[in-house]
Jmol script that loads the backbone (N, CA, C; Angstrom):
load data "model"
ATOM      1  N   UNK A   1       0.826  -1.195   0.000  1.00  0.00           N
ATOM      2  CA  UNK A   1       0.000   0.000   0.000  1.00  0.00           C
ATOM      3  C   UNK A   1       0.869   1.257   0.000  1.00  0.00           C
ATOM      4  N   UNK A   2       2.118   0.939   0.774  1.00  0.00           N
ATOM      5  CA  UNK A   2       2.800   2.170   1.023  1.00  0.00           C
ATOM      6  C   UNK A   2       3.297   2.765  -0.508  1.00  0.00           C
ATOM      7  N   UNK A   3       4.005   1.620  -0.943  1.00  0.00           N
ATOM      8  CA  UNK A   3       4.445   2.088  -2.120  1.00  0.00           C
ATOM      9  C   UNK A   3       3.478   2.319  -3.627  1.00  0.00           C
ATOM     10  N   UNK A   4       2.391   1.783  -3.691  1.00  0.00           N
ATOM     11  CA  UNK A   4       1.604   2.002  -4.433  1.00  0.00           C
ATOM     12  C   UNK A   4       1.235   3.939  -4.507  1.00  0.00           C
ATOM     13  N   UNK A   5       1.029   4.341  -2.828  1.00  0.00           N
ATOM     14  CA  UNK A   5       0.802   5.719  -2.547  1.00  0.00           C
ATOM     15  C   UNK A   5       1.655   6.180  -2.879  1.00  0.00           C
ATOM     16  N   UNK A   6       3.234   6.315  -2.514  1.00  0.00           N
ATOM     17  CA  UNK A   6       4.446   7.287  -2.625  1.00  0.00           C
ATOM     18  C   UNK A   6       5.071   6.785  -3.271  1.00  0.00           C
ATOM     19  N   UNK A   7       5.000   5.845  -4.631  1.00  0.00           N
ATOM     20  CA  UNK A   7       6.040   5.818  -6.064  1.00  0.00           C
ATOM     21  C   UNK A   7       5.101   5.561  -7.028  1.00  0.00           C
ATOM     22  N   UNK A   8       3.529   5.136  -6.623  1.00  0.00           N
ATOM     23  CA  UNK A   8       2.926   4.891  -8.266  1.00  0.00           C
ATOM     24  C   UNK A   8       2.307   5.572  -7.930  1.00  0.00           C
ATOM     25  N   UNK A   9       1.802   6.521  -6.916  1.00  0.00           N
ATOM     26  CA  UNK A   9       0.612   7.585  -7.035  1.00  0.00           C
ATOM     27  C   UNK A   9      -0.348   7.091  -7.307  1.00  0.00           C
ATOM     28  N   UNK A  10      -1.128   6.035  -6.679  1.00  0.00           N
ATOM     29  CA  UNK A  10      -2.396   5.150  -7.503  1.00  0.00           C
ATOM     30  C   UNK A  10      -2.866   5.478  -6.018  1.00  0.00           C
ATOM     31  N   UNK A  11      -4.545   5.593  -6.447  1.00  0.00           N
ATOM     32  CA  UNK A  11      -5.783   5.486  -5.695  1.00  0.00           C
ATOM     33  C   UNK A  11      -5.288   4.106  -5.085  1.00  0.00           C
ATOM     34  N   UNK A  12      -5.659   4.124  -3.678  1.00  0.00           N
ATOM     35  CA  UNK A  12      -5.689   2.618  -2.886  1.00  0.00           C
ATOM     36  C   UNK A  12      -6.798   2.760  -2.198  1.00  0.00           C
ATOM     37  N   UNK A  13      -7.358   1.205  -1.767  1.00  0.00           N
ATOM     38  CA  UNK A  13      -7.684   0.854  -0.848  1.00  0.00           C
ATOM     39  C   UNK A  13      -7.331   0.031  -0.050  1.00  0.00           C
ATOM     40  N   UNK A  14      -7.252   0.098   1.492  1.00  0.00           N
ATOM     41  CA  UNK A  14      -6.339  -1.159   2.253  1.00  0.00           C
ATOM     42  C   UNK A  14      -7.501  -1.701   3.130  1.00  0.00           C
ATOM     43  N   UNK A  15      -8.085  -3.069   2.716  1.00  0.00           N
ATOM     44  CA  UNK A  15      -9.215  -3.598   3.290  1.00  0.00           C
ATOM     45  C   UNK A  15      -8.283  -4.618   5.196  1.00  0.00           C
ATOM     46  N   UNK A  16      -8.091  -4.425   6.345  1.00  0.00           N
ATOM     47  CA  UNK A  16      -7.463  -5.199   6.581  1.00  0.00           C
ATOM     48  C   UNK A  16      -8.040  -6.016   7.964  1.00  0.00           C
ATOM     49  N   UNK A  17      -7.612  -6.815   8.921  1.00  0.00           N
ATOM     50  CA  UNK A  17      -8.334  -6.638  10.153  1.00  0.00           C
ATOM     51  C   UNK A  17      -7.699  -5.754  11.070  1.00  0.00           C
ATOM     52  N   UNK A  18      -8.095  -6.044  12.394  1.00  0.00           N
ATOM     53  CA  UNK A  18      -7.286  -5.279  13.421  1.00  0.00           C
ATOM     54  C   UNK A  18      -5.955  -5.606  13.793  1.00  0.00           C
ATOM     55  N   UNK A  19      -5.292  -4.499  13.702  1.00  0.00           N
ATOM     56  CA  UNK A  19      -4.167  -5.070  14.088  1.00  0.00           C
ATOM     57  C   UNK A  19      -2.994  -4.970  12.977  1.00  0.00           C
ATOM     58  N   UNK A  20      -3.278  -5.334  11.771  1.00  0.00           N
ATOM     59  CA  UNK A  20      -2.415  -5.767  10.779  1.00  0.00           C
ATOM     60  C   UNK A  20      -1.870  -4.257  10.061  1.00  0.00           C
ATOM     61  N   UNK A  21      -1.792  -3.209  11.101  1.00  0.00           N
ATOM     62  CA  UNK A  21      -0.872  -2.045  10.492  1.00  0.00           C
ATOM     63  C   UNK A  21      -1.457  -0.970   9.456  1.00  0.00           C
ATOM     64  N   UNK A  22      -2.911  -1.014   9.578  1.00  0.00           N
ATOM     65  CA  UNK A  22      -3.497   0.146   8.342  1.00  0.00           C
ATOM     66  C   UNK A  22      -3.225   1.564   8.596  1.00  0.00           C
ATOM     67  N   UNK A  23      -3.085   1.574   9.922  1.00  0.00           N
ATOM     68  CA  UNK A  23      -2.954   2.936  10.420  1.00  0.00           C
ATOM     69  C   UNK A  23      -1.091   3.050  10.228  1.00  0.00           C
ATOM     70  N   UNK A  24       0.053   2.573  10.637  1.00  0.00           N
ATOM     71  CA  UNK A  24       1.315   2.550  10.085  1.00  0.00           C
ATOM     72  C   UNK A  24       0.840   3.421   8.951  1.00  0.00           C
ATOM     73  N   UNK A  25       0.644   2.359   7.680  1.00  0.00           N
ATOM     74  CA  UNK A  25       0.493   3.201   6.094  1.00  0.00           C
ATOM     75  C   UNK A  25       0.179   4.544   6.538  1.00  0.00           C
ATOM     76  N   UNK A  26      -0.740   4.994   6.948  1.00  0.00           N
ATOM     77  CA  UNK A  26      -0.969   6.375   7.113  1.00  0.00           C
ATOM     78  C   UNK A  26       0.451   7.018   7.209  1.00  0.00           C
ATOM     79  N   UNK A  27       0.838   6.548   8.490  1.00  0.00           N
ATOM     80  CA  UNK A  27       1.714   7.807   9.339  1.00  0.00           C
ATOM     81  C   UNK A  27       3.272   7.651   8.325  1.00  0.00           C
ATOM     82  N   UNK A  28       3.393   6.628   7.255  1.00  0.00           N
ATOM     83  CA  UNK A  28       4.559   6.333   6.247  1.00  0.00           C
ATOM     84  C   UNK A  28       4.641   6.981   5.385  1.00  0.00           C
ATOM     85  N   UNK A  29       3.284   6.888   5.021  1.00  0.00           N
ATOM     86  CA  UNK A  29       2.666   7.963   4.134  1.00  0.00           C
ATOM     87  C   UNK A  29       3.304   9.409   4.174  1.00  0.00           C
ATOM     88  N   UNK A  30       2.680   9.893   5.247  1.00  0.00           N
ATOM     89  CA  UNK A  30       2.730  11.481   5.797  1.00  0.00           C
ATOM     90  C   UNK A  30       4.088  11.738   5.576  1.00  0.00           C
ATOM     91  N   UNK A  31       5.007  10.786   6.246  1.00  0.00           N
ATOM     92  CA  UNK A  31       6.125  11.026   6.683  1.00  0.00           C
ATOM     93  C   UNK A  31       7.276  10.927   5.142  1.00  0.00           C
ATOM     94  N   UNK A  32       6.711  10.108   4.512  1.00  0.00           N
ATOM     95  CA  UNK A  32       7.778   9.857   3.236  1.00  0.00           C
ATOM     96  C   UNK A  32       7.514  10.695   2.548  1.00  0.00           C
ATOM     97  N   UNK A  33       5.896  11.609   2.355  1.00  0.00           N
ATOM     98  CA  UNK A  33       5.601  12.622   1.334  1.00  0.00           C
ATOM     99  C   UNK A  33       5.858  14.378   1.839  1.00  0.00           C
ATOM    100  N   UNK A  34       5.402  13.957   3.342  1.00  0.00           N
ATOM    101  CA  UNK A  34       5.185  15.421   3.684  1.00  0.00           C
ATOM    102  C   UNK A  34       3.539  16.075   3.173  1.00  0.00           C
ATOM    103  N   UNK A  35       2.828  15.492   3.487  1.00  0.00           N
ATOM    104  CA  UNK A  35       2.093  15.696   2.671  1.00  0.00           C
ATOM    105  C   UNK A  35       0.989  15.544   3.511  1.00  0.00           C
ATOM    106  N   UNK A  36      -0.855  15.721   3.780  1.00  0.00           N
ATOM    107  CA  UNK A  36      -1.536  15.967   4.836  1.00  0.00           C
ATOM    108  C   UNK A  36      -1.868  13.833   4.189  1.00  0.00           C
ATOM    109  N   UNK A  37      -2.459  13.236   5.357  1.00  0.00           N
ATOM    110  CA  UNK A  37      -3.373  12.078   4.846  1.00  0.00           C
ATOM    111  C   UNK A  37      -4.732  12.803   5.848  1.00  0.00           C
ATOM    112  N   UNK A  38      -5.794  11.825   5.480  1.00  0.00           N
ATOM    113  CA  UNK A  38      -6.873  12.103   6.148  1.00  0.00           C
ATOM    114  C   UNK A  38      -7.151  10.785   6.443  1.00  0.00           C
ATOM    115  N   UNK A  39      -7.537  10.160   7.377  1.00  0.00           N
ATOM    116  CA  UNK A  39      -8.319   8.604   7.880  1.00  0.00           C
ATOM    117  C   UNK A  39      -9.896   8.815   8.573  1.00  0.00           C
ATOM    118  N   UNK A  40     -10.359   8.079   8.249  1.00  0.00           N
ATOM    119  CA  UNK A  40     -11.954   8.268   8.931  1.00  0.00           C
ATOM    120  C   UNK A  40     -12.649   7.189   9.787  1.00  0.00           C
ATOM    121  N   UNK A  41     -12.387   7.352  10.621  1.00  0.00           N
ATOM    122  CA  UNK A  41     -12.266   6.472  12.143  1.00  0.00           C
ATOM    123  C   UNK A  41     -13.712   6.365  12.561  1.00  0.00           C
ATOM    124  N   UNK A  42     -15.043   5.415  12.453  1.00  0.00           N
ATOM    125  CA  UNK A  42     -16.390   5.067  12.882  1.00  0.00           C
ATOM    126  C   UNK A  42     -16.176   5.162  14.377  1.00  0.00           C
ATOM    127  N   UNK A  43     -15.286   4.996  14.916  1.00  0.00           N
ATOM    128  CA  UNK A  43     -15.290   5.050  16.448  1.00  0.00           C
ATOM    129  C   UNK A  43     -14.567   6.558  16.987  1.00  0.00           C
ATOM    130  N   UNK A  44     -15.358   6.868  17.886  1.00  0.00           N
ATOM    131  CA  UNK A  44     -14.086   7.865  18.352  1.00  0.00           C
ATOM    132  C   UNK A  44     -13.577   8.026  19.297  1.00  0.00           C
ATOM    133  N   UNK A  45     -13.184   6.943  20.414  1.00  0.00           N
ATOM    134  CA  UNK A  45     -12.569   6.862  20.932  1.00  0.00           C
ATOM    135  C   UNK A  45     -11.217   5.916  20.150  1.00  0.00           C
ATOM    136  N   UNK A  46     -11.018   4.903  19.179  1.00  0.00           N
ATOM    137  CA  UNK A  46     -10.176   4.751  18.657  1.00  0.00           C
ATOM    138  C   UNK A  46      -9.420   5.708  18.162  1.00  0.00           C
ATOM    139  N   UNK A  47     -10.198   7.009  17.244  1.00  0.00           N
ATOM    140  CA  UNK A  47      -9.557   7.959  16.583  1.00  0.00           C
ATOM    141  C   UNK A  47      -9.241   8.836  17.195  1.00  0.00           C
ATOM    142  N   UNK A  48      -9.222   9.260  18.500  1.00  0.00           N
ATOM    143  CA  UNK A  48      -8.519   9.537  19.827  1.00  0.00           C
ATOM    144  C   UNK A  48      -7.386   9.143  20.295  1.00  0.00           C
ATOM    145  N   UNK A  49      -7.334   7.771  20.502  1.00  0.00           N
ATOM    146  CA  UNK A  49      -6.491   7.035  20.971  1.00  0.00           C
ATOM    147  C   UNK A  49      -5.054   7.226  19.697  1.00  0.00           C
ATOM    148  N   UNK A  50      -5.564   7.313  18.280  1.00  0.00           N
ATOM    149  CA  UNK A  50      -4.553   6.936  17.311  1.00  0.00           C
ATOM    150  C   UNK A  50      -4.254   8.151  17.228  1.00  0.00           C
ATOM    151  N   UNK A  51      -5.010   9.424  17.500  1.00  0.00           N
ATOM    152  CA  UNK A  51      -4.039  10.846  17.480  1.00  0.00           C
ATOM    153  C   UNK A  51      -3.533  10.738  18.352  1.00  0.00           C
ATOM    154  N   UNK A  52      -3.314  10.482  19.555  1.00  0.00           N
ATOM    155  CA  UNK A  52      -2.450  10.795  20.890  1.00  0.00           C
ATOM    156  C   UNK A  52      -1.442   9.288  20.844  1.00  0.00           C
ATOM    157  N   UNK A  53      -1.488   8.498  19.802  1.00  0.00           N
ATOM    158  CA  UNK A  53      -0.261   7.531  19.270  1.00  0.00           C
ATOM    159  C   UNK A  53       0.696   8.583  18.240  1.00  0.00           C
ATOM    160  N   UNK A  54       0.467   9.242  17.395  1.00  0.00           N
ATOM    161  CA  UNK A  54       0.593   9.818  16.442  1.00  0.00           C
ATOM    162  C   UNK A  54       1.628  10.989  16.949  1.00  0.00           C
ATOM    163  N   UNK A  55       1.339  11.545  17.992  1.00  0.00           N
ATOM    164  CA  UNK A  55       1.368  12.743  18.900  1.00  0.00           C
ATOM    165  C   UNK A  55       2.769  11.917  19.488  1.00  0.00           C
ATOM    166  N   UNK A  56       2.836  10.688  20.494  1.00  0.00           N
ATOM    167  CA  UNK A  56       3.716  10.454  21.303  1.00  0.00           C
ATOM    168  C   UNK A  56       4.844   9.757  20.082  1.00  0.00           C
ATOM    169  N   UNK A  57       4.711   9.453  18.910  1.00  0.00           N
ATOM    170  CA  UNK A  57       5.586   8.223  18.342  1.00  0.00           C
ATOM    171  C   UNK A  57       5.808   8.747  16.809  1.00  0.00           C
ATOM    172  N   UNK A  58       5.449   9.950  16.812  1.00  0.00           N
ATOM    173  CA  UNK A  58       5.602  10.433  15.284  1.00  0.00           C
ATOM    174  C   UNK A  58       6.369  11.480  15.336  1.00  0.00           C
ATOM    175  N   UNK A  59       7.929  11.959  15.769  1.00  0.00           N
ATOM    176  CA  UNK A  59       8.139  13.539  15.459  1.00  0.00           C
ATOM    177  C   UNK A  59       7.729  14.586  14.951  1.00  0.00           C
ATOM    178  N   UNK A  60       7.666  15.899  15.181  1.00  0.00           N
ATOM    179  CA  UNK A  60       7.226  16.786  14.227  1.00  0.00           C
ATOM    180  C   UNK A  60       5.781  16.102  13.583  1.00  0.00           C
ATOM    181  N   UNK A  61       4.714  15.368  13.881  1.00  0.00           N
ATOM    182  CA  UNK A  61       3.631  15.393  13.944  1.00  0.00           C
ATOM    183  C   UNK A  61       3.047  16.502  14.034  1.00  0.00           C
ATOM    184  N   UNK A  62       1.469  16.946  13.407  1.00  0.00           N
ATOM    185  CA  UNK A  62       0.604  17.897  13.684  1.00  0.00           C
ATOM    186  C   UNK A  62      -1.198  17.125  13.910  1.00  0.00           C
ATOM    187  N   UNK A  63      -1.007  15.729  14.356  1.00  0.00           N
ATOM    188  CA  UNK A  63      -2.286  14.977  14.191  1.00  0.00           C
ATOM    189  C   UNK A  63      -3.627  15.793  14.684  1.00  0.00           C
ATOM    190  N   UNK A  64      -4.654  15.394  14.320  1.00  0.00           N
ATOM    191  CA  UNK A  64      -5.755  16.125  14.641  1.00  0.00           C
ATOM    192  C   UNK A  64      -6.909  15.643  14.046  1.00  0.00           C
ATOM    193  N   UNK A  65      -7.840  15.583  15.330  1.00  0.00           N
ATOM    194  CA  UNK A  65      -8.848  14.324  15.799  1.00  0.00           C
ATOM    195  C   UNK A  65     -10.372  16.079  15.503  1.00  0.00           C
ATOM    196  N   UNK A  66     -10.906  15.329  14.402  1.00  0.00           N
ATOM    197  CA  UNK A  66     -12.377  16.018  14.146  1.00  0.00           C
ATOM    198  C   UNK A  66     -13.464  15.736  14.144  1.00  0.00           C
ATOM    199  N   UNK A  67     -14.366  15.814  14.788  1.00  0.00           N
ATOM    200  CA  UNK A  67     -15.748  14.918  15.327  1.00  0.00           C
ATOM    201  C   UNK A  67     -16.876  16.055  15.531  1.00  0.00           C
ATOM    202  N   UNK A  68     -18.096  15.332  15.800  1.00  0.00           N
ATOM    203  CA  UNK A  68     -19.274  15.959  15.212  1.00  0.00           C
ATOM    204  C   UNK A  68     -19.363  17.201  16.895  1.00  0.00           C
ATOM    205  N   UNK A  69     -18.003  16.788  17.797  1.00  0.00           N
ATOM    206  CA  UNK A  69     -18.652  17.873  19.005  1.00  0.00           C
ATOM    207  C   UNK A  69     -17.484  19.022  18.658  1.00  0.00           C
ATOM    208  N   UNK A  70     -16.190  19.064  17.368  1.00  0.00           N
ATOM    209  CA  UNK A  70     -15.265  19.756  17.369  1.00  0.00           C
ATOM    210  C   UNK A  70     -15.672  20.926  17.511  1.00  0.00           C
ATOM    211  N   UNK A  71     -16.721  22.017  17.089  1.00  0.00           N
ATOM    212  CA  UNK A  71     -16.856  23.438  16.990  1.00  0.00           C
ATOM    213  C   UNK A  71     -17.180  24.010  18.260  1.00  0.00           C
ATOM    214  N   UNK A  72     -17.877  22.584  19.166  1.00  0.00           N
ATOM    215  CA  UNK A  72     -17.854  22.721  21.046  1.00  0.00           C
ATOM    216  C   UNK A  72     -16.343  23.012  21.493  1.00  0.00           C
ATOM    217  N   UNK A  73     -15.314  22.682  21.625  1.00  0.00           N
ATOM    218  CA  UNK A  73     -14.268  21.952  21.864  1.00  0.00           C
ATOM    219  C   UNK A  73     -12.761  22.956  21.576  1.00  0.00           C
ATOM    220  N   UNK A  74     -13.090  23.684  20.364  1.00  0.00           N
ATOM    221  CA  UNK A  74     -12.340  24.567  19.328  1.00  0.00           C
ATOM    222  C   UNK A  74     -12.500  25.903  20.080  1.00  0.00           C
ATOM    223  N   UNK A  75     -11.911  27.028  20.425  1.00  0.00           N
ATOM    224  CA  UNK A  75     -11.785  28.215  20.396  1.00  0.00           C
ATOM    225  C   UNK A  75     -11.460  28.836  19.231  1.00  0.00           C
ATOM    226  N   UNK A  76     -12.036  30.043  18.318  1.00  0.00           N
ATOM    227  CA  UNK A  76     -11.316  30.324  17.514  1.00  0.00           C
ATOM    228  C   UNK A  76     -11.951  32.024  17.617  1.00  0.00           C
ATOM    229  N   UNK A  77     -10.919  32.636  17.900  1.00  0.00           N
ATOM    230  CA  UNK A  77     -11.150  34.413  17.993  1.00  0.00           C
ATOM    231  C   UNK A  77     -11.771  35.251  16.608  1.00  0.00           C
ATOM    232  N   UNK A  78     -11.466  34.272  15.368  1.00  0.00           N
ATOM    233  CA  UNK A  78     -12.367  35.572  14.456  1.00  0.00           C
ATOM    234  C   UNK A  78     -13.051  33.699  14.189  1.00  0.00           C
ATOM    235  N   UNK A  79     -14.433  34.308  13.407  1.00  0.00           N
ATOM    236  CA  UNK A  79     -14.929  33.602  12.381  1.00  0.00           C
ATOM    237  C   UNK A  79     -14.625  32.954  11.291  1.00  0.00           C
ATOM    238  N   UNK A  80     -14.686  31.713  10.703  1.00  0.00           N
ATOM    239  CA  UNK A  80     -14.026  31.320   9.413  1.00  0.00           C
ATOM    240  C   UNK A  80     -14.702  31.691   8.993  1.00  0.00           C
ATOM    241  N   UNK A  81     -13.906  31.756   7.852  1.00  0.00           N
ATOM    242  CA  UNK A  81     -14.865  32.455   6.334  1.00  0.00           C
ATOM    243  C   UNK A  81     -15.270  31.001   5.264  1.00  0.00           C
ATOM    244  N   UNK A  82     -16.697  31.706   4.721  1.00  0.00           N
ATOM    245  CA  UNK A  82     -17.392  30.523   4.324  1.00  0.00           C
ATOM    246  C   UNK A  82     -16.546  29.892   3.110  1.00  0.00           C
TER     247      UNK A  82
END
end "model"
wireframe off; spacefill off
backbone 0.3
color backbone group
């Protein structure tokens, strides 16, 4: 998967179970391109748990966990623009 993303530039999908490293690809990803990934986590306490993995085990990381309570949660002094 890794290399399919960062030397053939091809659309993937990585079907896998638990455990077997889907989330790795991500952070190989990021790290070999420099480049943003996005993952979309049905649980959110997993996708919690894998930003604050991301955070302790990734240098120079910027991970960041977005969920339906983020605009609760967020401070932001001006307004985004639409």
């Amino acid at each position: 998967a890794v290399q399919r993303l960062v030397y053939q530039h091809d659309d993937t999908v990585l079907v896998a179970a638990t455990g077997y490293g889907k989330s790795a690809v991500l952070y190989t990803v990021s790290a070999l391109t420099e480049k943003i990934t996005i993952q979309i986590v049905p649980l959110t306490k997993l996708g919690e748990n894998q930003r604050d993995d991301i955070t302790r085990n990734v240098p120079n990381s910027k991970p960041v966990w977005i969920d339906a309570d983020t605009h609760l949660k967020v401070y932001c002094p001006e307004p985004l623009s639409p």
